[in-house]
C-alpha positions in Angstrom: -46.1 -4.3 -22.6 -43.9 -6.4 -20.7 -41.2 -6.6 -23.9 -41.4 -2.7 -23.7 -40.5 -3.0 -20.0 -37.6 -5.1 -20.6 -36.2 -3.2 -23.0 -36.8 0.7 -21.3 -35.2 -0.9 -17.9 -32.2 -2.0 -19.9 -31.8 1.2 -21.3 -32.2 2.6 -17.9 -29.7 0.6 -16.6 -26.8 1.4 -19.3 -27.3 5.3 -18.6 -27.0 4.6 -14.5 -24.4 6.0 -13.4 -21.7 4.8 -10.9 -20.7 7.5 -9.0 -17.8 6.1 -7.3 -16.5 5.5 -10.8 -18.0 8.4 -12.8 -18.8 6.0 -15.5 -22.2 4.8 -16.4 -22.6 0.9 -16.7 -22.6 1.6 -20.8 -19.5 2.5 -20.7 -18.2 0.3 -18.3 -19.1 -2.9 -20.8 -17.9 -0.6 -24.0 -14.2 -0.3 -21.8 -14.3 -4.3 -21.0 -16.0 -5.9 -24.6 -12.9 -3.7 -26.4 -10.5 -4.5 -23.9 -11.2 -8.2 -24.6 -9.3 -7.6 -28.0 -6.1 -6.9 -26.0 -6.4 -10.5 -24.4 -6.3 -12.0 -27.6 -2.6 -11.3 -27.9 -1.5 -9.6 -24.3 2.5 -10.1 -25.6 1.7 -8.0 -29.3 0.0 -5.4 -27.5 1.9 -4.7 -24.7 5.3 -4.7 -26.7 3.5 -2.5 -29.3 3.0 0.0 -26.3 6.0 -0.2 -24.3 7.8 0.1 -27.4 5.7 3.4 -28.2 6.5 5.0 -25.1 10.0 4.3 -25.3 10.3 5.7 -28.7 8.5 9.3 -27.4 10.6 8.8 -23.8 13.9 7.3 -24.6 15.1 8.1 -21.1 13.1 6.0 -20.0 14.1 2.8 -21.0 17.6 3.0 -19.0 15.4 2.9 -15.6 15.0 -1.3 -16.5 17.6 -3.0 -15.7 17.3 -5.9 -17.4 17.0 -4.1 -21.0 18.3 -0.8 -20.5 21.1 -1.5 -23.1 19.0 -3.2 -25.6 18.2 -1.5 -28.8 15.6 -0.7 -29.5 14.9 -3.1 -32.5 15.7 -6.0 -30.5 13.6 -5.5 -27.4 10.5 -7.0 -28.8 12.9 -10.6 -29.0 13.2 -9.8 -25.3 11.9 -12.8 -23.2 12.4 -10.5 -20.3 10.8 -7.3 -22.2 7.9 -9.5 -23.1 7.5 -10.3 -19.6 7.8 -6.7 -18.1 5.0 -6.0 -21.0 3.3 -8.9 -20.6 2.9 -7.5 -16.4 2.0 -4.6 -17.2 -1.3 -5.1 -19.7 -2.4 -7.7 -17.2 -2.3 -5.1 -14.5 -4.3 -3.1 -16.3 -6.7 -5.6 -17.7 -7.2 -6.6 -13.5 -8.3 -3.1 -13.0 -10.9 -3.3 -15.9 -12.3 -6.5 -14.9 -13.0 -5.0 -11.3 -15.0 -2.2 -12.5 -18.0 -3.7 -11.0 -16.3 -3.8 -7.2 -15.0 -0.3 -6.8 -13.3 -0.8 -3.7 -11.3 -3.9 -5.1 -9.9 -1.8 -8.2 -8.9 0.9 -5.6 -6.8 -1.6 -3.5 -5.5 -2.9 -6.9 -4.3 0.0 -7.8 -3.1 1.2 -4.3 -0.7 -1.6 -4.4 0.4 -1.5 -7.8 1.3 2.5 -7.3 2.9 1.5 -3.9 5.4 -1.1 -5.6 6.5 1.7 -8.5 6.5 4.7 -5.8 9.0 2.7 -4.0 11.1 2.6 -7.2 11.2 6.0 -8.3 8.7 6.6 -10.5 6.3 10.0 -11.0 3.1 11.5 -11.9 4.5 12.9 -14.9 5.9 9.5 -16.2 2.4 7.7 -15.5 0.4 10.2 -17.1 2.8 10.0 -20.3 2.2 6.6 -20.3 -1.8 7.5 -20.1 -1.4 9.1 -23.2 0.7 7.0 -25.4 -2.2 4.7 -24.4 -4.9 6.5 -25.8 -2.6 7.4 -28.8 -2.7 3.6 -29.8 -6.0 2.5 -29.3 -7.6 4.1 -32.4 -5.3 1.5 -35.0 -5.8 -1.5 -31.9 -9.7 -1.2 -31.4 -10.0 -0.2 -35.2 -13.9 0.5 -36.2 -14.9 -0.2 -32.7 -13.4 3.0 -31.4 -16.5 4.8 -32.0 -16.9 8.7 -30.1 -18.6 6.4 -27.2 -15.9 3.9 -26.7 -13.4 6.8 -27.0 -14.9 8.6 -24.4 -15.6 5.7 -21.9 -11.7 4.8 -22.1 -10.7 8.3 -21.9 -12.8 8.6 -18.7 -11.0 5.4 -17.4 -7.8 6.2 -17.9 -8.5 9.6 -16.2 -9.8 7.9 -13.4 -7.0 5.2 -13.2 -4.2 7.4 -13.8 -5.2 10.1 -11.3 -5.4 7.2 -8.6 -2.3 6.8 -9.4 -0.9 10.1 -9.0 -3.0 10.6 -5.5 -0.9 7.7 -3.8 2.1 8.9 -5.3 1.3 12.3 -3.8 0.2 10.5 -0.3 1.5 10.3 3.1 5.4 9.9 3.1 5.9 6.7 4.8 1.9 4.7 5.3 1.2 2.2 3.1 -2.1 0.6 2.3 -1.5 -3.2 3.9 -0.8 -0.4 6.9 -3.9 1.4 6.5 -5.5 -2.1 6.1 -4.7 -3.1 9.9 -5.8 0.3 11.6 -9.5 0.0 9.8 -9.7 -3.8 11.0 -8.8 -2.8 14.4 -10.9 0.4 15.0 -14.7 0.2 15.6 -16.3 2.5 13.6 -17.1 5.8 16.1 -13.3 5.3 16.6 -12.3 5.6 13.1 -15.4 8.2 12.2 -13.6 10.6 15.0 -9.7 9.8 14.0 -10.8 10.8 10.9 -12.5 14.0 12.3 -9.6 14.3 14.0 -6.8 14.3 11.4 -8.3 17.4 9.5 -7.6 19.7 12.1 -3.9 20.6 12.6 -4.3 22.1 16.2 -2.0 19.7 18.5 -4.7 19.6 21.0 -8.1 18.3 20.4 -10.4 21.1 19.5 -13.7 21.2 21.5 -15.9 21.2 18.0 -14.3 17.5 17.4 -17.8 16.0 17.9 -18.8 18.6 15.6 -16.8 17.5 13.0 -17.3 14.2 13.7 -20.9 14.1 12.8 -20.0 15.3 9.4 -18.3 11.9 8.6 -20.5 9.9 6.5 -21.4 6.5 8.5 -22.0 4.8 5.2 -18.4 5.1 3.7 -16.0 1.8 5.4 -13.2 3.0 7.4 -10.6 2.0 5.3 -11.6 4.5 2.2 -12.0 6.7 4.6 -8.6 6.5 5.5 -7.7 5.8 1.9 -9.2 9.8 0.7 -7.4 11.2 4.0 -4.3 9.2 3.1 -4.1 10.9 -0.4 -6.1 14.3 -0.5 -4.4 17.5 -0.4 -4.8 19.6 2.0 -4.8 16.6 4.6 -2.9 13.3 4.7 -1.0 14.2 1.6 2.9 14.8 2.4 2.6 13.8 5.6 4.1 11.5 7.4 2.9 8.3 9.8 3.3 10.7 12.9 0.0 12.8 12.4 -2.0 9.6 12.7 0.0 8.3 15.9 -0.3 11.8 17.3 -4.0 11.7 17.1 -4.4 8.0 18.1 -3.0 8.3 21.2 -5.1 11.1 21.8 -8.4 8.9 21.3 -6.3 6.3 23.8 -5.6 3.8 21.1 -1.6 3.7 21.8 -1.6 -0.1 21.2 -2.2 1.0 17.9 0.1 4.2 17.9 2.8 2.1 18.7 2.1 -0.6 16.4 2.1 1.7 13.8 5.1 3.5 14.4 7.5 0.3 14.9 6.3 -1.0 11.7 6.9 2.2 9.7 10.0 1.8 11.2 10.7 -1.2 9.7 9.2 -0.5 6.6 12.0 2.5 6.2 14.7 -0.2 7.0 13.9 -2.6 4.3 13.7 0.3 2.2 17.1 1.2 3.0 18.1 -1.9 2.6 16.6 -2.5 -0.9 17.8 0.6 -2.1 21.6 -0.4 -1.2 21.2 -3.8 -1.9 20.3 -2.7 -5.4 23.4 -0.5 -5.7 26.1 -2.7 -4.7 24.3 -5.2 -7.3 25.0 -2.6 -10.1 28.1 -1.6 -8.8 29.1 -5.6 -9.1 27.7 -6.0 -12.5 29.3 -3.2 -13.9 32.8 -4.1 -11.8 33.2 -0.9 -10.8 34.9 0.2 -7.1 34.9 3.8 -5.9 35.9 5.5 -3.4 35.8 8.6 -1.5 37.8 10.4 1.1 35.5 9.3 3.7 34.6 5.8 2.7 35.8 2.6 0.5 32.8 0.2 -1.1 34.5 -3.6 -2.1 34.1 -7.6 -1.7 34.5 -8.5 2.1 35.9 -11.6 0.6 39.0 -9.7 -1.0 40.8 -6.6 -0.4 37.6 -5.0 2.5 39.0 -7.7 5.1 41.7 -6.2 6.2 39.2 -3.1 7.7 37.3 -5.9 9.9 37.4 -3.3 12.7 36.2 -0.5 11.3 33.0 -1.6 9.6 30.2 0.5 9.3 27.8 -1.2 7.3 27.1 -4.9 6.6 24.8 -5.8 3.8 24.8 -9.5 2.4 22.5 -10.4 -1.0 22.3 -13.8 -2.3 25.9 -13.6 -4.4 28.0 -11.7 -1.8 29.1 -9.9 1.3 29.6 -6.2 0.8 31.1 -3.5 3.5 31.0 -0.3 4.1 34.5 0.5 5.8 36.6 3.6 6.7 39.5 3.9 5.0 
């Protein structure tokens, strides 16, 4: 009797499901004991891929520029190719392994989006890479792709991937370290009625607010709460860091309004920054100079000197001075 107990609660537990994952814990350990043949040879498999997608999506390749001019039979000789592939099974393998901590495999892949958002990339490339995936895993898994473990990954991936594309699709300019600070600094009624708040799109309070606020579920931590708002359309998505300052300082938290808008702020600037920082680099590699009617781009060090008074922009990377000047 007790051998039949064991063995009908274990079969229970495979087929519970986890509904913040939509995967039952089968299928969780069928995604993780297959995925443990990819950690056998991380370097094979993620060149196999990479190499995959760049063959279906050719355009692709000239958005890495450390390879971008590499054929394509030489990449996988590529110490740094290896290493960009090498990055990217490993950052996937992470997100397996915290199946069992929902929450951490969120922020995982909040930050990983966050980093590729910031360079350019979209849903559409993300969920072409989804399916060159799932094209290679029947020759990598081999027999142990069975209609289960087929399934299970395809569920993955759609979860995965569509995390992806919601932070993508979020609010403009708040990031998750920012998102972070706000639920560490609000009690819980205060976030339950931000949050309450934030749905309506009156300027004013509305007078059902404590209405509304009852409706948000006191189990669920402030921070995914913030997270779904952050990235739902329909709400946070596509806005900007304003509608949250807006309604902070109408729940008299303006320490936090204007924490939150100074380091936006600053966010945008080091943005701005990267993003020229990275074109003068390219400009320099390639030894290019152009010029417009309006402005002049070259080496402060050389012929730029001479507009010392008429500087508009400064920017100085580890190699050299550049200036914007009038001309």
């Amino acid at each position: 009797m007790a051998l039949f107990r064991g063995l009908f609660d274990f079969f229970l537990n495979d087929n519970k499901l986890d509904e913040k994952l939509g995967l039952t814990e089968k299928q969780k350990k069928l995604v993780q004991n297959t995925w443990a043949i990819v950690r056998k040879d991380e370097v094979s498999v993620g060149v196999a891929l990479v190499i995959a997608f760049f063959k279906q999506y050719p355009e692709s390749q000239k958005e890495f520029k450390s390879f971008k001019d590499v054929p394509l039979d030489e990449l996988p000789k590529n110490k740094r190719f290896q290493a960009h592939c090498i990055n990217i099974v490993a950052t996937l393998g992470k997100v397996i392994e915290q199946m069992h901590d929902p929450e951490l495999m969120e922020a995982s892949l909040i930050n990983f989006t966050e980093k590729h958002k910031a360079r350019g990339q979209t849903p559409e490339q993300f969920e072409n890479l989804k399916q060159v995936i799932l094209a290679a895993f029947p020759s990598l898994f081999g027999k142990q792709y069975t209609s289960e473990v087929q399934e299970a990954w395809k569920k993955t991936l759609d979860l995965i991937f569509s995390r992806i594309c919601q932070v993508i699709h979020g609010t403009i300019d708040v990031n998750l370290s920012e998102l972070e600070y706000l639920a560490a600094r609000l009690s819980l009624v205060e976030c339950r009625r931000l949050i309450a708040a934030l749905h309506y799109t009156t300027y004013d309070l509305p007078s059902s607010l404590a209405e509304a606020e009852r409706k948000v579920d006191e189990e669920i931590p402030c921070l995914r709460l913030l997270l779904h708002w952050n990235s739902s359309p329909e709400e946070g998505r596509g806005k900007t860091h304003a509608a949250i300052v807006h309604r902070l300082r109408q729940l008299n938290r303006n320490d936090l309004a204007d924490w939150l808008g100074k380091t936006t702020f600053k966010q945008l600037g080091k943005d701005l920054d990267n993003a020229i920082t990275l074109s003068f680099d390219e400009l320099a590699e390639e030894e290019m100079e152009t010029s417009t009617s309006a402005f002049h781009i070259a080496n402060y060090t050389q012929s730029c000197a001479k507009h010392d008074q008429n500087i508009l922009y400064r920017m100085q990377n580890s190699h050299k001075i550049y200036l914007i000047c009038k001309v």
